[in-house]
C-alpha positions as CSV (number, residue, x, y, z in Angstrom):
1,X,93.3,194.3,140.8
2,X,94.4,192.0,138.0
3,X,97.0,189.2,139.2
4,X,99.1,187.5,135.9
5,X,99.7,184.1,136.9
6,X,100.6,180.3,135.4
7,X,97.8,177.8,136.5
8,X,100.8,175.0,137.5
9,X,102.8,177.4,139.7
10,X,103.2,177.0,143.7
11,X,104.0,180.7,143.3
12,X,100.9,181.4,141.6
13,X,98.6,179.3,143.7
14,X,99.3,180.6,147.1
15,X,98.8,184.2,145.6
16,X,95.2,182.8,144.9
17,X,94.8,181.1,147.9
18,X,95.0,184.5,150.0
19,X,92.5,186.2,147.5
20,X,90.6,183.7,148.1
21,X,90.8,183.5,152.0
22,X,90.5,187.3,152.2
23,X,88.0,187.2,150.2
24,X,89.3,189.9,148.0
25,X,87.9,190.6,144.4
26,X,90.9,190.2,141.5
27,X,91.2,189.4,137.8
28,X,93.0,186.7,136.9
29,X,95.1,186.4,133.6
30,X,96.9,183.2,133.0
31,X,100.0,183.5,131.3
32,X,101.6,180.3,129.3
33,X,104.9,179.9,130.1
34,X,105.6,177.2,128.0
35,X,104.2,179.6,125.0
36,X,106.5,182.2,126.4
37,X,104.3,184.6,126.8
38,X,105.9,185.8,129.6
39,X,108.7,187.2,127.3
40,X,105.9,189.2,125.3
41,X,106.7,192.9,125.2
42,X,103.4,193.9,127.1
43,X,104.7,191.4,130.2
44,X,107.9,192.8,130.4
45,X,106.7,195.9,130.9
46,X,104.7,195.1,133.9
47,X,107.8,192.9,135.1
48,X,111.4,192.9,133.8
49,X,112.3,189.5,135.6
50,X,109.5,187.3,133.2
51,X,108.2,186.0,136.0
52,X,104.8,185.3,137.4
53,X,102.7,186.1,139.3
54,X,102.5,189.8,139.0
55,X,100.1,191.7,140.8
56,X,98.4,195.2,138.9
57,X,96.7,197.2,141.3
58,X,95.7,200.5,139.7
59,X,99.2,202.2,138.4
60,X,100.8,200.0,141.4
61,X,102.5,197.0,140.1
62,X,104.4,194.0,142.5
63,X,105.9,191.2,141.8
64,X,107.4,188.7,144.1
65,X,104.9,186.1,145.2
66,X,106.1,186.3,149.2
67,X,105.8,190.5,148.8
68,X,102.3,190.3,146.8
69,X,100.3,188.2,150.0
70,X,101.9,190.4,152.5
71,X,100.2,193.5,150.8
72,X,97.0,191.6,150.2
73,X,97.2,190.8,153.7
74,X,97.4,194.9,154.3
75,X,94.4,195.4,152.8
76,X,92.2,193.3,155.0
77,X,93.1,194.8,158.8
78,X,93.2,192.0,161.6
79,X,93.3,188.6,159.3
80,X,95.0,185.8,160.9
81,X,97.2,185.4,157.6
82,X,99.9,187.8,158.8
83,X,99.5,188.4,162.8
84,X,99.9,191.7,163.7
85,X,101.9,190.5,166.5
86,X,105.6,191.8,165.7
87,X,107.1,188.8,166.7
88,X,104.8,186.5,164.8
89,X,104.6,189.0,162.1
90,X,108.7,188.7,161.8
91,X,108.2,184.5,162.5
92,X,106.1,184.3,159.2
93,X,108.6,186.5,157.2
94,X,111.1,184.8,158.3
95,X,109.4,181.0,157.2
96,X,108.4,182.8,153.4
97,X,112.2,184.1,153.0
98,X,113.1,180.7,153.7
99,X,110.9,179.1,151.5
100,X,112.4,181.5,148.8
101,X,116.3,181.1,149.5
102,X,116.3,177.6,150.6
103,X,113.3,175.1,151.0
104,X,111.7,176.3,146.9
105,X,115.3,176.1,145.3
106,X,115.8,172.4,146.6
107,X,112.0,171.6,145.6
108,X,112.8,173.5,142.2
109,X,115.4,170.9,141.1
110,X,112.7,168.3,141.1
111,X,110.3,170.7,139.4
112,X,112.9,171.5,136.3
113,X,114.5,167.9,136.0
114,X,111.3,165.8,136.0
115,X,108.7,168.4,135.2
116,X,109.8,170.8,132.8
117,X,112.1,169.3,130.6
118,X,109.8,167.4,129.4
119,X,106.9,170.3,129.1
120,X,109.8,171.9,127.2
121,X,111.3,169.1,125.3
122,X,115.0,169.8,126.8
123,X,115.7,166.2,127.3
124,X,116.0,163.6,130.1
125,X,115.9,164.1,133.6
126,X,119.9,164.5,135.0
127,X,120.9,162.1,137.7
128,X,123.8,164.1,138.8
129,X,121.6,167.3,139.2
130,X,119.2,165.1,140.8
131,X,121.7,163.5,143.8
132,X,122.6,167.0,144.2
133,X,119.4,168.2,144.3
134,X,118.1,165.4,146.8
135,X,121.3,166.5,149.3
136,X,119.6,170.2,149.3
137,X,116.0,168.6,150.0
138,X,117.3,166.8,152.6
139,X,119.4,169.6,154.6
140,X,116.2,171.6,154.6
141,X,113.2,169.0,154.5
142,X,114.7,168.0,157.7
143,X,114.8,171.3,159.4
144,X,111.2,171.7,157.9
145,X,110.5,168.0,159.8
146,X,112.3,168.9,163.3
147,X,109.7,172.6,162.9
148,X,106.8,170.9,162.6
149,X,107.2,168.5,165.4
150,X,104.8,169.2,168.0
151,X,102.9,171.9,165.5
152,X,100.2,172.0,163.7
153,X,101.1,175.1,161.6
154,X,104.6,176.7,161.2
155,X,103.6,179.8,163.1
156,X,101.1,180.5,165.7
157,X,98.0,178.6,166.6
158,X,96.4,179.1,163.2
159,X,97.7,179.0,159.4
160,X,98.9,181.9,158.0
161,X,101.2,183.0,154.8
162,X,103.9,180.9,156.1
163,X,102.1,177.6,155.5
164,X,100.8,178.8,152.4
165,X,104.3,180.0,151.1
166,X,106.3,177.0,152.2
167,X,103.3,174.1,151.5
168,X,102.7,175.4,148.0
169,X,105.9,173.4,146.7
170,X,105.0,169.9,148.0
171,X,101.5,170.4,145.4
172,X,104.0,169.6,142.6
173,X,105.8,166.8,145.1
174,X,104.4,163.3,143.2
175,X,104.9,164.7,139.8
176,X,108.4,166.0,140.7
177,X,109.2,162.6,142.2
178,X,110.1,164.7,145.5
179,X,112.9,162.4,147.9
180,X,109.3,163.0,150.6
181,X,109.5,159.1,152.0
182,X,109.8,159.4,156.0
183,X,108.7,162.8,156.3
184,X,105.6,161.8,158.7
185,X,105.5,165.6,159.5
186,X,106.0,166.8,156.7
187,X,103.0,164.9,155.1
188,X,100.8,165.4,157.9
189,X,101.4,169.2,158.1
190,X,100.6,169.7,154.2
191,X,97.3,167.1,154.4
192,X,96.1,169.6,156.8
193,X,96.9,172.6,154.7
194,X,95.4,171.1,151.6
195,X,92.0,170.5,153.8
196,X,91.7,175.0,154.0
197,X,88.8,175.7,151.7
198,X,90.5,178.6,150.5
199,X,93.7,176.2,149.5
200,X,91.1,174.0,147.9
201,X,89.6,176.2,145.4
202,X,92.8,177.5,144.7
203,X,94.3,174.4,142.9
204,X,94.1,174.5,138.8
205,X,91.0,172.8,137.7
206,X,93.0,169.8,136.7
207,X,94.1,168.9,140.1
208,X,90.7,170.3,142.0
């Protein structure tokens, strides 16, 4: 297997964190964004939307961060990471198409506006987008909050691709400038996901 990925990317990194918890032997080849090499013919090929990650796996290729763990999941029978309980199985799709509808676009405000403009040189941060931004964070980060009340992990009794999917945002949360103050749960849910050996040794080298 050969996953394309940017080293900075919540996407990317909880991709790696399931290799890496499943143990499961992959290539990795980083694409620069800010180069845009993701707009490179050869990419595009392999995925139209010029987006990362994007798993190769023999003449199989998937992209979608959310769909690549589950079938990384499917090739390790019985891990934890996606139950095989249906109702737990469904609980942690359910948390990862959250993360992508809701909880990742209101972290991804942050992310563009005080992250990537500057990366990209597309000017200052915008404090309108940024107000409307922070009422987004809030409508969900609360929800998120009220969850994790009484949990330790979002599903189950154990950590699995929910945690990963919807804790791989709040890595970019200081640099992003994240609205995070008086989220106790919050905070103390992702301090115990960031103490997972295999979320560990998946952060880029200059955060390890």
């Amino acid at each position: 297997m050969k996953l394309y990925y940017f080293p900075l990317s919540p996407n990317s990194r909880r991709v790696i964190a399931v290799l890496h918890q499943l143990n499961l032997a992959c290539e990795l080849q980083a694409v620069d964004l800010i180069k845009g090499e993701q707009l490179q013919a050869e990419f595009l090929n392999l995925n139209p939307n010029h987006m990362i990650p994007t798993l190769v796996d023999g003449d199989f290729v998937l992209w979608e961060s959310n769909a690549i763990m589950q079938y990384l999941c499917s090739k390790v029978p019985d891990n934890s990471l996606l139950p095989a309980d249906p109702k737990l199985h469904a609980d942690v799709s359910r948390w990862q198409f959250w993360q992508t509808a809701h909880f990742g676009r209101a972290c991804g405000v942050f992310i563009f506006e005080n992250i990537l403009k500057g990366a990209l040189n597309l000017g200052e941060p915008d404090a309108q987008e940024l107000a409307k931004g922070a009422d987004s964070f809030h409508r969900f980060a609360k929800i998120l909050e009220d969850h994790l009340t009484g949990r330790k992990w979002l599903v189950g009794e154990t950590f699995t691709l929910a945690d990963f999917s919807v804790g791989s945002f709040l890595d970019l949360a200081q640099m992003a400038h994240y609205p995070l103050d008086g989220y106790v749960e919050i905070s103390r849910w992702y301090k115990a996901i960031e103490q997972i050996p295999a979320w560990q040794s998946s952060a880029p080298a200059k955060f390890a």
